[in-house]
Each structure stands twice: as C-alpha cells, then as structure tokens.
C-alpha positions as CSV (number, residue, x, y, z in Angstrom):
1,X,61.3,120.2,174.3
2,X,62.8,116.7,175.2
3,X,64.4,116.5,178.4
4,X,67.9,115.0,178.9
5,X,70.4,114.3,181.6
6,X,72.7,117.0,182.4
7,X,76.5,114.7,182.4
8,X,77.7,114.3,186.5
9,X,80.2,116.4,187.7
10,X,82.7,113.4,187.6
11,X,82.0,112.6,184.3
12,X,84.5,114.1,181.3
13,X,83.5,117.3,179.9
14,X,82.4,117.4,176.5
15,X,84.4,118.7,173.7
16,X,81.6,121.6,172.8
17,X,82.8,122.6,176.6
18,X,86.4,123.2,175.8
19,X,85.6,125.3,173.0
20,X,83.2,127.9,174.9
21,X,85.0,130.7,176.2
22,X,84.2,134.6,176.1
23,X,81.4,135.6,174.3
24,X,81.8,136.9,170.6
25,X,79.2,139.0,169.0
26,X,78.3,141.7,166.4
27,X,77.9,145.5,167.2
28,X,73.4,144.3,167.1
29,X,74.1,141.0,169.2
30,X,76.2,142.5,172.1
31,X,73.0,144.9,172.4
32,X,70.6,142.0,172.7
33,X,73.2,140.6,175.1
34,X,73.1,143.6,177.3
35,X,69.3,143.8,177.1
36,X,68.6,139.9,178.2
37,X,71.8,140.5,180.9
38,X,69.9,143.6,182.3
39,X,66.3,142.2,182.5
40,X,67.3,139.5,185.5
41,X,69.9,142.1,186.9
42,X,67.3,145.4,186.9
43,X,70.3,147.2,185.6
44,X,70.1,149.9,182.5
45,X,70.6,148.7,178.7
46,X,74.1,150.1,178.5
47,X,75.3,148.7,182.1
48,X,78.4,146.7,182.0
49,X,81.0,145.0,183.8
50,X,83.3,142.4,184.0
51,X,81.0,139.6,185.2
52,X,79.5,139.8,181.7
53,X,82.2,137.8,180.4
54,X,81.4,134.7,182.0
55,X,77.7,135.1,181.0
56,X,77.3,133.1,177.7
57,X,74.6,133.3,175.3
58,X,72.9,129.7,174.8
59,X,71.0,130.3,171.5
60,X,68.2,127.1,170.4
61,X,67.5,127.7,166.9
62,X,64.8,125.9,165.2
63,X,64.8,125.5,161.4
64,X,61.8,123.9,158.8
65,X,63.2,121.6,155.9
66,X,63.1,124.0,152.9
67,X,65.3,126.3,155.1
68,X,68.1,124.0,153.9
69,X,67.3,125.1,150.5
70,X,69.2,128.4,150.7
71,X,72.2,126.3,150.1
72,X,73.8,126.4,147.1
73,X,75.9,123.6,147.8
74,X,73.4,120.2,146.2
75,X,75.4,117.1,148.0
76,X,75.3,119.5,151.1
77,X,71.5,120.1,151.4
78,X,70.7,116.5,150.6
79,X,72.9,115.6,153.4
80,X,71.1,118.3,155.6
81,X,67.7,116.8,154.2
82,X,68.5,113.1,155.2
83,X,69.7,113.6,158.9
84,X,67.2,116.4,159.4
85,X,63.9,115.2,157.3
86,X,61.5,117.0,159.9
87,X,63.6,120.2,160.7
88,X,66.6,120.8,162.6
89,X,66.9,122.0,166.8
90,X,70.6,123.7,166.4
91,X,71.8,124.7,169.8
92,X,74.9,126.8,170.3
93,X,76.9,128.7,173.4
94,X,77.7,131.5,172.1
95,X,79.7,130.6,168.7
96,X,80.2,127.2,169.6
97,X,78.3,124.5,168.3
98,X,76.5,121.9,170.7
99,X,73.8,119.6,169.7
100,X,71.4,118.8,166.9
101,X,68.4,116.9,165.9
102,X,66.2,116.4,163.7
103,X,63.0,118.1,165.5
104,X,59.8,119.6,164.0
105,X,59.1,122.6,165.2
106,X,55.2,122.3,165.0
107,X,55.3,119.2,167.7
108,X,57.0,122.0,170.3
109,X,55.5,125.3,169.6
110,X,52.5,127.3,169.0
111,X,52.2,130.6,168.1
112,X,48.9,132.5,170.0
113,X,47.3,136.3,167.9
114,X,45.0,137.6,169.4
115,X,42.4,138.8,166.6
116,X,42.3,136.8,163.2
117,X,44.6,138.0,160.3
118,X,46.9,137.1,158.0
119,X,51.0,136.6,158.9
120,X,52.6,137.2,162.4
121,X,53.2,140.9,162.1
122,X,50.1,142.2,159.7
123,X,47.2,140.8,162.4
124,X,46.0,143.9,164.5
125,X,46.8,143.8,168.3
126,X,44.5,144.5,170.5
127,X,45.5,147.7,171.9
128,X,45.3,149.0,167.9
129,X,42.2,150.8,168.7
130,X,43.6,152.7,171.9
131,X,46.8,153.9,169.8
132,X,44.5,156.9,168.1
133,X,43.1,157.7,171.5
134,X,45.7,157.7,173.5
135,X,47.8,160.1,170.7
136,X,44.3,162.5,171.5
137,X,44.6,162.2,175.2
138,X,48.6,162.8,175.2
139,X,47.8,166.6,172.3
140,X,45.4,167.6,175.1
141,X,47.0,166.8,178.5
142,X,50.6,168.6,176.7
143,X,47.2,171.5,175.5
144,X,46.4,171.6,179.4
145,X,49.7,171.9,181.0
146,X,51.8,174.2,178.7
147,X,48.0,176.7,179.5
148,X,49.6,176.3,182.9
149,X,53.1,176.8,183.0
150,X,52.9,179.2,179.8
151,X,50.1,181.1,179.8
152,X,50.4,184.0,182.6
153,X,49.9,187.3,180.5
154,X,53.4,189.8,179.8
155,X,52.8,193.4,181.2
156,X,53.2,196.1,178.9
157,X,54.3,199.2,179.9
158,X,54.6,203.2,179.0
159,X,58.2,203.9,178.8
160,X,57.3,207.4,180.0
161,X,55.5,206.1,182.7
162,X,57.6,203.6,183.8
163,X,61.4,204.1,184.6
164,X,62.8,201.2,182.9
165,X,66.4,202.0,183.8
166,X,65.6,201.9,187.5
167,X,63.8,199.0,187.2
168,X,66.2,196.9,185.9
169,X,68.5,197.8,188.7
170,X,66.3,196.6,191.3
171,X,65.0,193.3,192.9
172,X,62.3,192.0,192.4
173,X,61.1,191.7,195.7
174,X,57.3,191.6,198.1
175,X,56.4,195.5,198.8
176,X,59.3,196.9,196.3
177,X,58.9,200.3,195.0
178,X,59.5,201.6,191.6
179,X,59.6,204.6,190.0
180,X,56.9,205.9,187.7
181,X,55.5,209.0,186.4
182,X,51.5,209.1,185.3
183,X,50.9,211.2,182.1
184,X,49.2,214.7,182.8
185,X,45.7,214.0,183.0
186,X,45.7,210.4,183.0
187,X,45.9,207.8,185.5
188,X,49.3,205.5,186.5
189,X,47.1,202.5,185.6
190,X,46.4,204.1,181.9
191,X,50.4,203.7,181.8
192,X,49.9,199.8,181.9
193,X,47.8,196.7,179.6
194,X,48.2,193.5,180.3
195,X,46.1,190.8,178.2
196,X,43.6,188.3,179.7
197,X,45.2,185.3,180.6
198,X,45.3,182.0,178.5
199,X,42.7,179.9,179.7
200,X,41.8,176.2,179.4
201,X,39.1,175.5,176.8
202,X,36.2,174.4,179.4
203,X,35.4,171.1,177.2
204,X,39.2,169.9,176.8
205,X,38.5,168.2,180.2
206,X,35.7,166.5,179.7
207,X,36.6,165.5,176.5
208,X,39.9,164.1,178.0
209,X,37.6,162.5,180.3
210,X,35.3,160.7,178.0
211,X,38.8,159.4,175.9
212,X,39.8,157.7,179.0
213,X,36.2,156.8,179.8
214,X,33.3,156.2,177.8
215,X,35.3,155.7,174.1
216,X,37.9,153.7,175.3
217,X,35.0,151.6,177.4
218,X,33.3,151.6,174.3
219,X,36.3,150.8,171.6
220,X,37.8,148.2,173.6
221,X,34.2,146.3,175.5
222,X,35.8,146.8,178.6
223,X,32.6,148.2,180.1
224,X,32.4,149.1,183.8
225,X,29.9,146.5,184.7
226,X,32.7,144.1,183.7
227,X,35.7,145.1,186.0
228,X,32.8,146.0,188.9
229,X,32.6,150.3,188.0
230,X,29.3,152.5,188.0
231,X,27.7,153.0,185.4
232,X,25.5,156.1,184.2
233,X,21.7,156.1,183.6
234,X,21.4,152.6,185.0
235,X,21.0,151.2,188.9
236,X,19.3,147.9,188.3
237,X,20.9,145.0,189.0
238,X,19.2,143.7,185.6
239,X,21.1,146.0,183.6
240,X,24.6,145.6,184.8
241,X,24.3,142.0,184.2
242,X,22.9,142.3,180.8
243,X,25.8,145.6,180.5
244,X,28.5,142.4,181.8
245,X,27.2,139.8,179.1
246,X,27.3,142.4,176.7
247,X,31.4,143.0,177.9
248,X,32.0,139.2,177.9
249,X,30.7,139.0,174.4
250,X,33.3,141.6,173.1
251,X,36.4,139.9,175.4
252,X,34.8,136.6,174.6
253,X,36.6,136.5,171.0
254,X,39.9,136.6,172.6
255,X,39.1,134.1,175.5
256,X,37.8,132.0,173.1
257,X,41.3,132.1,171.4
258,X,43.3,131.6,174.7
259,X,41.1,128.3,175.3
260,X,41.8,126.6,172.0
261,X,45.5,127.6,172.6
262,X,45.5,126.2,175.9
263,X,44.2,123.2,174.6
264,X,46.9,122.7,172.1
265,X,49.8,123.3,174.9
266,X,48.2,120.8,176.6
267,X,48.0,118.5,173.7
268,X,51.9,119.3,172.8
269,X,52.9,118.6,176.6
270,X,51.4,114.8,176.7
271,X,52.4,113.8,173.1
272,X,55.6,115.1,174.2
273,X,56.0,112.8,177.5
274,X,54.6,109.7,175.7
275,X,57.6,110.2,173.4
276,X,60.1,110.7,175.4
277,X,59.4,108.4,178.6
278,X,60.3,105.2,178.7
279,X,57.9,103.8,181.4
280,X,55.4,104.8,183.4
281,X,55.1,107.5,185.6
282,X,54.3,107.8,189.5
283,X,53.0,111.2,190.3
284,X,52.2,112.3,194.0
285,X,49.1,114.3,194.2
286,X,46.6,116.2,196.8
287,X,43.5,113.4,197.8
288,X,40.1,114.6,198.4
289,X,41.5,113.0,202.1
290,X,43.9,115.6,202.4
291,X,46.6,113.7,202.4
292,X,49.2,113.0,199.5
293,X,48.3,110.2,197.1
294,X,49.8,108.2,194.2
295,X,48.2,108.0,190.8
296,X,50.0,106.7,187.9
297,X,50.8,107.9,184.7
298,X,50.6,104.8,182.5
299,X,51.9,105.6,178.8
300,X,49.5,102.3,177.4
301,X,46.3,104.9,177.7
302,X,48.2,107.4,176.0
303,X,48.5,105.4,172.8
304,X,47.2,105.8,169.5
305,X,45.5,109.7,167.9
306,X,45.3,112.3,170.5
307,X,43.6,115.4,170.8
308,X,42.4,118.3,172.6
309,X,39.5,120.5,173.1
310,X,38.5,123.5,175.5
311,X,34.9,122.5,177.2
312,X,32.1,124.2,175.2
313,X,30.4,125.3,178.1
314,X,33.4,127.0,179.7
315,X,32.8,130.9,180.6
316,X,35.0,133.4,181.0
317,X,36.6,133.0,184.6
318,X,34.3,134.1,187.1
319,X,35.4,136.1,190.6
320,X,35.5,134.7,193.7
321,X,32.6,137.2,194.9
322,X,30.4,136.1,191.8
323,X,30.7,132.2,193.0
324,X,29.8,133.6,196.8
325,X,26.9,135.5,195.6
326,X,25.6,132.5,193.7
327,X,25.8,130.5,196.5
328,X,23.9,132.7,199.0
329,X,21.3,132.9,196.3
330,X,20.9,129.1,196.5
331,X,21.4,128.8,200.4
332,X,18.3,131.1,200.5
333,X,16.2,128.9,197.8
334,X,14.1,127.4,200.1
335,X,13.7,124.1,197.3
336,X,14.4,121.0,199.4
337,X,16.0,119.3,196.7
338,X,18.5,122.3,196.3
339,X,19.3,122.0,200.4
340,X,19.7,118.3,199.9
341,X,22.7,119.6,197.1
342,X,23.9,121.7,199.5
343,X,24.2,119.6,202.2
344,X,25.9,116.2,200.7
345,X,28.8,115.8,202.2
346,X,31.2,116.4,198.9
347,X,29.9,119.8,198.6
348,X,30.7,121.1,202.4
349,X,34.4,121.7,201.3
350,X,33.8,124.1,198.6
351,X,31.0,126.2,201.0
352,X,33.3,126.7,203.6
353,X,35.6,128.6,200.9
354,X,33.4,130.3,199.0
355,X,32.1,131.7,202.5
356,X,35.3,132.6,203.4
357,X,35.5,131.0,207.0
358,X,38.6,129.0,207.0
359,X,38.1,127.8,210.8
360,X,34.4,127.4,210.4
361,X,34.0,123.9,211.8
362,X,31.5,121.4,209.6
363,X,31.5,117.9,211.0
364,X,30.1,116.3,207.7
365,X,33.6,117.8,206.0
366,X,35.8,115.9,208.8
367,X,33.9,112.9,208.3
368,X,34.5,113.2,204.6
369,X,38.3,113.9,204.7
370,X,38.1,111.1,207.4
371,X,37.0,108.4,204.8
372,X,38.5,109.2,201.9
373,X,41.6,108.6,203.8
374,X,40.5,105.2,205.1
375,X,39.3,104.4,201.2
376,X,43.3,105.2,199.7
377,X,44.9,103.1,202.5
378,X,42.0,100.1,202.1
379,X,42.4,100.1,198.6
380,X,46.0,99.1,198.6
381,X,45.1,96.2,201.5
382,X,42.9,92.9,201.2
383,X,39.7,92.1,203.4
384,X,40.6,89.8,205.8
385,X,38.3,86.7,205.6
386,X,37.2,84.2,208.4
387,X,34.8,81.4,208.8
388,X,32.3,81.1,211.3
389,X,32.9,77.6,213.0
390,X,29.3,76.9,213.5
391,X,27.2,77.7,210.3
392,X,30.2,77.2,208.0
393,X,29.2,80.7,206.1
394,X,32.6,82.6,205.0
395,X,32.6,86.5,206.6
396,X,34.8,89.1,204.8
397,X,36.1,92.0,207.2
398,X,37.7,95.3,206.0
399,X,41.2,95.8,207.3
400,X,39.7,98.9,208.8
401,X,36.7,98.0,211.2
402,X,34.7,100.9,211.1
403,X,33.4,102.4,214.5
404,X,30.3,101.8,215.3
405,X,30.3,104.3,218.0
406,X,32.5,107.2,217.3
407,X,31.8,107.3,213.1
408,X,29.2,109.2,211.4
409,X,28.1,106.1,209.2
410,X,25.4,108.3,207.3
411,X,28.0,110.6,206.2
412,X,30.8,108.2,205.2
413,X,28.6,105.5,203.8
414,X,27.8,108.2,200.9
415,X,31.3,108.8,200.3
416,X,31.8,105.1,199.9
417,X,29.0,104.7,197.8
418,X,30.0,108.3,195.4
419,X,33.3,106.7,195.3
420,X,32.1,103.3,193.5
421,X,30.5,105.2,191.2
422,X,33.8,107.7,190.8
423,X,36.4,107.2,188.1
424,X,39.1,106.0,191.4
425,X,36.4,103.2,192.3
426,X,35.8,102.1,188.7
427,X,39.6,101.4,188.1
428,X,40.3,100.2,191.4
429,X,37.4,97.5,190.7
430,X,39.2,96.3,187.5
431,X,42.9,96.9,188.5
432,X,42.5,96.5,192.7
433,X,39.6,94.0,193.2
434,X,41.1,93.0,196.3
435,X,40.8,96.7,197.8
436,X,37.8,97.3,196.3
437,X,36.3,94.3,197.9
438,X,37.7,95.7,201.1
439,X,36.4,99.0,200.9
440,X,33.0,97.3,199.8
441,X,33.3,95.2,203.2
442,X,33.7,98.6,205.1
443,X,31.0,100.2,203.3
444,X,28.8,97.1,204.3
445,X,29.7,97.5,208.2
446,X,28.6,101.5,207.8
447,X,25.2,100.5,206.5
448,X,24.7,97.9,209.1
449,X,25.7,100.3,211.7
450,X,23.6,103.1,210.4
451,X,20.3,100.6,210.4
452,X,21.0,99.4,214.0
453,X,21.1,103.5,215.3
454,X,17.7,103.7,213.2
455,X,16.6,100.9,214.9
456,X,17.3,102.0,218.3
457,X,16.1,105.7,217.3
458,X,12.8,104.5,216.3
C-alpha cells in the first residue's frame, strides 16, 4: 500500500478522530474482535476486560468496480464509478469512516494456492491427502488405548461358592480374605471363569506405523532422504541422492509456485515505490569492505514496462551442510584450475563460512575487505595530478598511495581489476570518472609494486 505521513502531534486532529469512540459491533464481529485481541495478548477467545474498549478495530476494505453495481441507486453508482474507476481502498475505525481512494486491488495484492484449481476455496490444500490418514491413525490409536484402559477381563463367580454378602462388606485390600465354600467334589477354582483378556491386534502397530511412515512419505514425497532420515533396503550414497531428487521433484511443484509468487511481490513492491516517491532514494547498505555503503535508488531506471521472473536455474534451497560437503569435495579435487577458483581472493569469504571457522585467520580475505574499502572512499575523491619539472610529462597519483611495503599488491590488484569489470566499476566509469581514474591510478601503483618484488625475487 502507499505510504503517508502520520499528522504531528501539534497538528489538529482530524474530524474522523472525533468521531471514533468505543467500538460497536454485531454479536459475529465482537467474536472476531475477541479472536484478533487474544492472538497478540495469548489470552483465551472468550477473555475480556476493560482495556478492550480502547482497542479499535481499523478495518481496510478493498472493492473491484462492478462491486458498485449492487446499488440500486443509478446517479449513485455512476458517482462511485467516476471517483473510483479502478476500485475503491475504504478504510474505517471501527464504524467511522476515514479515507478513500480509488486503488486497484491487483497493483497491491496477490493471492498464492498451492496446487492448481479452480476458485480460492475449491483448489485442494496440500495436507488433503493426510486428512484420510490421519482419520485412520486417530480410529486406531482411540482402538489401542480403550484395549488398555478397558479391556481387563470381569470375574465371574458361583454364588454358592462365593459369599457375595460378605464380600461386599469388605475392603478391598493386599492379602484380604473372603469367604468361600467349594462344591462337594470340585475344586474352589471350578467356582470361578474369567475370560482371556482383550488384546491388541499384533498388526494395528505396525500398521499405525507405516500411516505415519511409509504412506504418508509416499502420499505427500516427503521421503526421508529429503529431510536427512534412513531409509530401508538402500545404504549407497547413490540412492539417497537419486531417493532426494526424486523428493524435490514431488515438492518442486509447490516451490516452483512460491518462486513465481515471489517474483510478483517483488514486482508489486518496486512499481509500488516508483509511484509513490517523489525523488530518488539513498539506501545504506553492507560493502563487500565491511563497512556501510551508499547506493542509490534512482526512479529514472525504473521507468517504462517492468517485470519479474524467478531464475530458471534456481533449486530448491539447499542446507548449509550440502554447500560444506560440496566444498570439501572440490578442496580435495586435485584440478589446478579448480584450486586456482578456490583460492581468488573473492571466494575466501564464503570458505571460511561454509567451514564453519569464524576466527580462522585468511590473509588474502583481510587484504580483500582492505581494498574494497580503499575502492568506496577513492571512488568518491579525484587523483591528484602533478607535473614532473624536468621532462614536462603529467603524473596522476591516487588519493590513497598504496604501500609498497606493508600491502599484499597481488591480492588487491585482482580486486581492483574484478571491480572494473563489476557492475560498481562500470557505473562509477560513466557516472564517477574522476574516482574511477583514481582507483585506476591505485591499481597502476599495485602492479608496479608487484613487478618490482618480482624483480627482486627473481
């Protein structure tokens, strides 16, 4: 939505402000009230008080043209039709009306299913195919614990065997005695039956098991090489990968859904702050220096047809300990022009957290963070240029000298030379040339620095 300016606390209040006072809702609304109040409060539904008063309901209603249609009133919805041609944003506190404009709701909202279909409430969710399963699971676990609590046998008894009378007269308590007469020629026991005891069928657990397990695995593609499980009949490392494609097939139909989703809140969110700002934009942002930078937002290369896409090649998120294990794979590829990927300079960064060694120490990487600071702060300066007195020829210095001692000139001449090449030197050239031609003049001083140690090395 369109931002605005909330009024200072000086400024007059608003006649919509006068007019909101204690809520006023139907018998359905005051339950939604109480619902939305006890979500942020972790209270019950039905918890109340006097605080609630004060709490007013700020409803934003959105409405398409042809909803103006259900007027019966003609002069009345052509009126609605010429202040609201694209739809109408209605805002009200509680019953009291506040704002309006005429909005379309397509340039603020999208609306994200997670399996094709037809309509908002006819598409199938994706739990659907769990409901019928987990009805199963819920008739055998009540099967299993009613066998429990239910099914110890009743003794039945000889009532000329057993004094009855006495019994009930007596606690039941460890080592009691009660009275009890065997029949002539029979036993006491013959005086007694009590029926086996109700047992659970030995296949209800393991088919309670494989509900939970195997069908829902296989119902929903949430197989247990995808979430890191065992899996039976297979202990290659070949077949949980294929087993984890397989699973990324099946949950790639919904990822593929989120993406294109994504894509369009993205695309809503910049059409929305080309519209709505006035000028352009500074933005303060992380530098591959480490250090806070400034990058503008200029709303002249946001003009004309946008759009949005996901990347075609983007897979579903990967784990951190999936990235590591790549990595060690390639560390131990003994290609030389693999190591020589490894070890530029840009990539040391991302080792060092993939390996998990936060105070691991890589020189390269301070040398790195080093120049890329020198780069943001030469970029906004000029090379400083001077004339030597004796052959007349002009000579451009940087405004930072680099150090022909202390720097490491191999490392941070390839950053200068990645970062002509980068998107930051490529506009810098057109919209900085001074501060490009001073980071050029640095770069210059690092590779005369770097053949002079050769030099003297050789």
């Amino acid at each position: 939505m369109a931002m605005h300016e909330a009024p200072s606390s000086n400024s007059p209040p608003s006649p919509s402000a006068e007019k909101i006072g204690p809520p006023v809702a139907t018998s359905m609304q005051e339950y939604e009230r109480l619902a939305r109040l006890g979500q942020p409060q972790g209270g019950p539904l039905t918890e109340g008080g006097d605080f609630n008063i004060n709490l007013i309901t700020f409803q934003r209603t959105c409405l398409r043209p042809w909803a103006f249609f259900a007027l019966d009133d003609k002069s009345q919805r052509d009126d609605l039709l010429a202040l609201f041609p694209d739809g109408a944003y209605v805002a009200f506190a509680g019953d009291v009306y506040c704002e309006s404009r005429n909005e379309n709701m397509d340039d603020h909202w999208r609306v994200l299913h997670a399996l094709p279909g037809d309509g908002s409430s006819g598409r199938p969710a994706l739990g659907d195919v769990m409901i019928s399963v987990q009805e199963r699971f819920n008739t055998l676990s009540n099967l299993q614990i009613e066998t429990y609590e239910y099914g110890i046998p009743p003794i039945y008894a000889d009532s000329e065997v057993l004094d009855f009378d006495s019994l009930q007269s007596q606690t039941a308590e460890p080592g009691s005695h009660y009275p009890a007469r065997a029949k002539p020629g029979q036993s006491l026991a013959a005086g007694f039956f009590q029926p086996d005891p109700a047992e659970v069928p030995p296949d209800l657990a393991e088919h309670a098991a494989n509900l939970m397990g195997p069908i829902a695995q296989f119902l929903t593609g949430a197989f247990p090489a995808l979430f890191g499980g065992s899996m039976a009949n297979n202990d290659t490392a070949a077949g949980y990968s294929m087993a984890r494609d397989q699973a990324m097939g099946r949950i790639g139909l919904v990822w593929r859904r989120m993406k294109f989703f994504h894509a369009d809140i993205m695309l809503l969110a910049v059409d929305c702050f080309r519209r709505n700002r006035p000028q352009d934009v500074e933005v303060t942002l992380l530098g591959a220096g480490s250090a806070f930078e400034s990058k503008w937002i200029r709303l002249a290369d946001l003009k004309g047809n946008l759009f949005s896409y996901p990347e075609t090649d983007e897979q579903y998120p990967t784990l951190w300990s999936q990235q590591r294990a790549v990595l060690m794979q390639l560390i131990a590829t003994p290609d030389p022009q693999i190591q020589a990927v490894l070890s530029h300079p840009e990539n040391m960064a991302l080792i060092k957290r993939l390996i998990g060694l936060e105070e691991f120490v890589i020189p390269d990487e301070e040398s790195r963070t080093k120049q890329y600071r020198e780069i943001a702060q030469m970029v906004g300066e000029s090379p400083v240029v001077k004339r030597h007195d004796a052959s007349g020829v002009e000579l451009m210095l940087p405004s930072i000298m680099p150090d022909e001692f202390a720097d490491n000139h191999a490392v941070e001449l390839e950053i200068c030379m990645r970062w002509f090449s980068s998107d930051a030197g490529q506009v810098a050239k057109i919209e900085a040339p001074a501060g490009y031609a001073n980071v050029r003049a640095h770069a210059l001083f690092h590779q005369q620095f770097l053949r002079n140690q050769q030099r003297a090395s050789s």
